[in-house]
N, C-alpha and C positions, 0 to 999 in steps of 0.2 A: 413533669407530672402528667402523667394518664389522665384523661377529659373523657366525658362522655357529652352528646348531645341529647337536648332537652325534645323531642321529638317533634312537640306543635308549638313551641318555641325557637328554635335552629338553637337557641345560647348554649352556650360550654359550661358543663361541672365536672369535675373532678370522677374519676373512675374508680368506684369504689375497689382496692386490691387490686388495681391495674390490669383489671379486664378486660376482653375485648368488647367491645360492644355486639351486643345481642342482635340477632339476623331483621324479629322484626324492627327496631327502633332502625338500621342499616337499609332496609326497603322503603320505610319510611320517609327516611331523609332522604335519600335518593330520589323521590318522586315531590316531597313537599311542595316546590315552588308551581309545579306541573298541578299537581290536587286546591293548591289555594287558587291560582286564573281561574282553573275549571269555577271553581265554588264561586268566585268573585264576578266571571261572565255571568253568571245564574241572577246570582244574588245585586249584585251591582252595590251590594256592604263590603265593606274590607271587615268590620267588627264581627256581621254572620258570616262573612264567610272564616275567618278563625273558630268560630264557635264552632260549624261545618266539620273544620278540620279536628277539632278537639273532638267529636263527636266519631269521626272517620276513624281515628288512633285509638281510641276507647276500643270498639269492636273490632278493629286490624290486631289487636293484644290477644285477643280472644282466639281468632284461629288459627288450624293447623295449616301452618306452613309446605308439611309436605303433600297436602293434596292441592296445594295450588299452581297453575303451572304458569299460569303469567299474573305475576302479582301487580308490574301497572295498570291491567287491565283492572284485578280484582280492586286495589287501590281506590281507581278512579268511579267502579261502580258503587264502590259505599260511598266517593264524598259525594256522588250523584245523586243517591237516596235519601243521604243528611240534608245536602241542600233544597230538593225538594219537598222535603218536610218544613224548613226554612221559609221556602218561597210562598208557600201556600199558607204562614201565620201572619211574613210579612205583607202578601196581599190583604190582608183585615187590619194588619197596621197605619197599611199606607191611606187605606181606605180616610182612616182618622186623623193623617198629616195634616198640619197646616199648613195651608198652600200650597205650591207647587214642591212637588217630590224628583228629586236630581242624585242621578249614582255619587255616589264618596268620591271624589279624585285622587288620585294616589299620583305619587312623584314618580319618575321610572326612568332607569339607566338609558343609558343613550343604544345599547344595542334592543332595547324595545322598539324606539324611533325606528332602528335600523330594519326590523323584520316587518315588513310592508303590510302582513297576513295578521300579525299577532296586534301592530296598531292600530288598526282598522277595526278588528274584533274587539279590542277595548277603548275605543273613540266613543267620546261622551256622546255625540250623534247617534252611534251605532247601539249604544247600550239603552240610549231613550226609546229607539226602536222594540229591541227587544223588552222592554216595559209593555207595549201592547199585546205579547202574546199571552196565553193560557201557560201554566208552569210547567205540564207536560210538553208542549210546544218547544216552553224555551229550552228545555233542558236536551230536546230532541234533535234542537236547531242548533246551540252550543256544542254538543259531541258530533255532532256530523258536519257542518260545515263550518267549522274551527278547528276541532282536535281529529277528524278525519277519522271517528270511531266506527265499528262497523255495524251494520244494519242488529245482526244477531247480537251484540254486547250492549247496544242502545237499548232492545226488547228487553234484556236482563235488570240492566240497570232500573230503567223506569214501569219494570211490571207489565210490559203491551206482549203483543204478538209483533212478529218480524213485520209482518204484511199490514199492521198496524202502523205501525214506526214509518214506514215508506210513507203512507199515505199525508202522516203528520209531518215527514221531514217535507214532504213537497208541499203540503198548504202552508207551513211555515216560513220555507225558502220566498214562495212567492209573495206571502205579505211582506217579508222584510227588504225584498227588493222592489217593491213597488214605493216603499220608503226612505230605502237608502240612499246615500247621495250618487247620481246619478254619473258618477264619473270619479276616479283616484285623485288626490290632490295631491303633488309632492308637499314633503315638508317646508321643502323654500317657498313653494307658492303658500301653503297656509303662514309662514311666519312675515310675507312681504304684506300681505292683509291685516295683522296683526300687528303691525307695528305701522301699519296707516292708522289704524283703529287707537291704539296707543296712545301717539302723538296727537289726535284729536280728542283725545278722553284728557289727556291730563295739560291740555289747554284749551281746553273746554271750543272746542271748534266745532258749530250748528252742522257749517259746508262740509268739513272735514268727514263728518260722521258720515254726513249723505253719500257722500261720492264713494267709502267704502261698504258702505250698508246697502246689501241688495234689495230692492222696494216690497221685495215678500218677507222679511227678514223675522225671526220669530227668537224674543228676549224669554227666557225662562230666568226665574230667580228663588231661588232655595235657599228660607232663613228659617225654615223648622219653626214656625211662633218665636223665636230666640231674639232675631235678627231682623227688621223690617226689610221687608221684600214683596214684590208685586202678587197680589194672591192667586190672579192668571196670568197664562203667556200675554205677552205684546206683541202686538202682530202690525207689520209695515214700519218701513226707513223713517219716516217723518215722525209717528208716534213714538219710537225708540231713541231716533236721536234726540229731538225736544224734551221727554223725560230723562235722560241723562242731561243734558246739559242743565236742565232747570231745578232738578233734585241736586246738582252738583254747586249751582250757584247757591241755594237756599241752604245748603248745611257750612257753609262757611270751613271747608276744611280741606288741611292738607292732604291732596290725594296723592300718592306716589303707584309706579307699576313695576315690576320688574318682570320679564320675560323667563319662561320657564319649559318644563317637559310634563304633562299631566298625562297619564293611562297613554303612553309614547307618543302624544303629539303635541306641537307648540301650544303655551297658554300664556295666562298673565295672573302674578300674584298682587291683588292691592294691596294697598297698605295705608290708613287712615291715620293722620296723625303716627305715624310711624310705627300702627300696630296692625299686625295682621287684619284684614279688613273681610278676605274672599277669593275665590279663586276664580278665571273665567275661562272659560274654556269655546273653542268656536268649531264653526262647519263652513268650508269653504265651498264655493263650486263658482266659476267663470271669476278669480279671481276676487270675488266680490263677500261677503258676511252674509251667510243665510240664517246661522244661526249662531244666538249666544246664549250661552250657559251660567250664569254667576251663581255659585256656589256661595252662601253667608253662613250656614248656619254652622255653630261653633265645632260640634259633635261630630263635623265630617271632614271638619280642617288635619285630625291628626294624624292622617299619613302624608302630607308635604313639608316635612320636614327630614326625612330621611327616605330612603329611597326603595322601594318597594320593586323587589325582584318574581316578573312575569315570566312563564315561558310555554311553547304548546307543545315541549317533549319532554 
């Protein structure tokens, strides 16, 4: 039987009279996984940034096809438009979060881990960063020093001038590297810290925590009001390890971890009494935990469970 694909869904239906599929729904698919990262680098939602996409496909229906001459390019400057439209409601959203606010972690194939450029672009570290910029910024700083788009399609997409865009890619480049981690970690080096951290968490070991936990070390925890979770960061080894161990002895319960792959780099999934509990995700540098990320809230749990395909072509 003839299929047709669902456009901002990928799923399969059936082809009505065993047609071919029509050129835009074929451009479409061909670029989706490339237009959701985009939208998902922005947004740090997997849920807006589908909305994004839904929104992208809606007006991609709409044009003519023969005056376009690069449709990735045309593609990625509407989900660009969508998503900043997005960023700029979720900023007033987030404004009103409870507590602390942490990107959605999504599951990711092992050839994410593998692309050095594309893990690093979506490392929960990297994406907290980019939470401090303006939405022009990020969107500035996401197409040019991710997807390697050019100065004149940046100005298109987000409404500036070229000579505009330079100015924003470079005061954006420099805030994000004045924050970023100050050095590459391979994956082995983040997963041997991670499973120090592991092994001390779920035997509850004070020493264990210290001697991984770098003494700057900053716990963030995201339970949306849903979930109880610290309402600020935790800042220092000592204040971090002592409230884990002391909130882990006071609740009486089975904590389990299982090691995993979040937005392509090592993480850990808990699991409370043998129910999904949180995701945590880390920042290595010297070996050691600069940062932890624990993800509670239920709403952002539902892409780890299947695997969410990134890519930056």
């Amino acid at each position: 039987m003839n299929e047709r694909r669902d456009a901002t869904t990928g799923t399969s239906e059936p082809m009505a009279g065993g047609g071919r599929m029509d050129p835009a729904t074929e451009a479409f698919l061909a670029h989706r996984n490339l237009l959701f990262t985009v939208a998902y680098e922005m947004l740090g939602s997997a849920a807006d940034a589908e909305d994004a996409l839904q929104e992208t496909w809606l007006r991609w229906v709409k044009v003519d096809l023969g005056q376009v001459s690069d449709q990735r390019a045309y593609l990625v400057r509407i989900a660009t438009r969508r998503s900043l439209d997005r960023l700029r409601v979720m900023k007033r959203r987030k404004e009103e979060y409870v507590g602390s606010w942490l990107p959605e972690p999504l599951l990711t194939a092992p050839d994410v881990a593998e692309d050095v450029e594309l893990a690093e672009s979506v490392s929960m570290a990297l994406m907290l960063v980019l939470e401090t910029l303006s939405p022009t910024e990020r969107a500035v700083f996401v197409l040019r020093e991710v997807f390697d788009v050019g100065y004149e399609e940046i100005a298109a997409a987000v409404g500036k001038a070229p000579a505009t865009v330079r100015q924003i890619a470079h005061r954006a480049r420099r805030h994000v590297d004045a924050r970023r981690p100050r050095e590459a970690v391979s994956p082995s080096q983040t997963r041997a810290a991670l499973e120090s951290f592991q092994r001390a968490l779920e035997t509850r070991d004070l020493q264990g925590l210290l001697d991984v936990l770098a003494p700057e070390v900053v716990l963030v925890s995201d339970g949306g009001g849903v979930k109880q979770a610290a309402p600020r960061p935790i800042i220092g080894a000592d204040k971090v390890a002592r409230m884990i161990v002391s909130g882990l002895g006071k609740a009486r319960i089975t904590l389990t971890s299982e090691p995993t792959v979040v937005n392509g780099n090592p993480a850990l999934v808990l699991r409370v009494d043998g129910e999904i509990d949180g995701v945590i995700a880390v920042r290595v540098e010297d070996a050691r935990i600069t940062g932890l990320y624990y993800v509670r809230n239920p709403q952002k749990l539902t892409r780890i469970a299947s695997e969410t395909p990134l890519t930056l072509k």
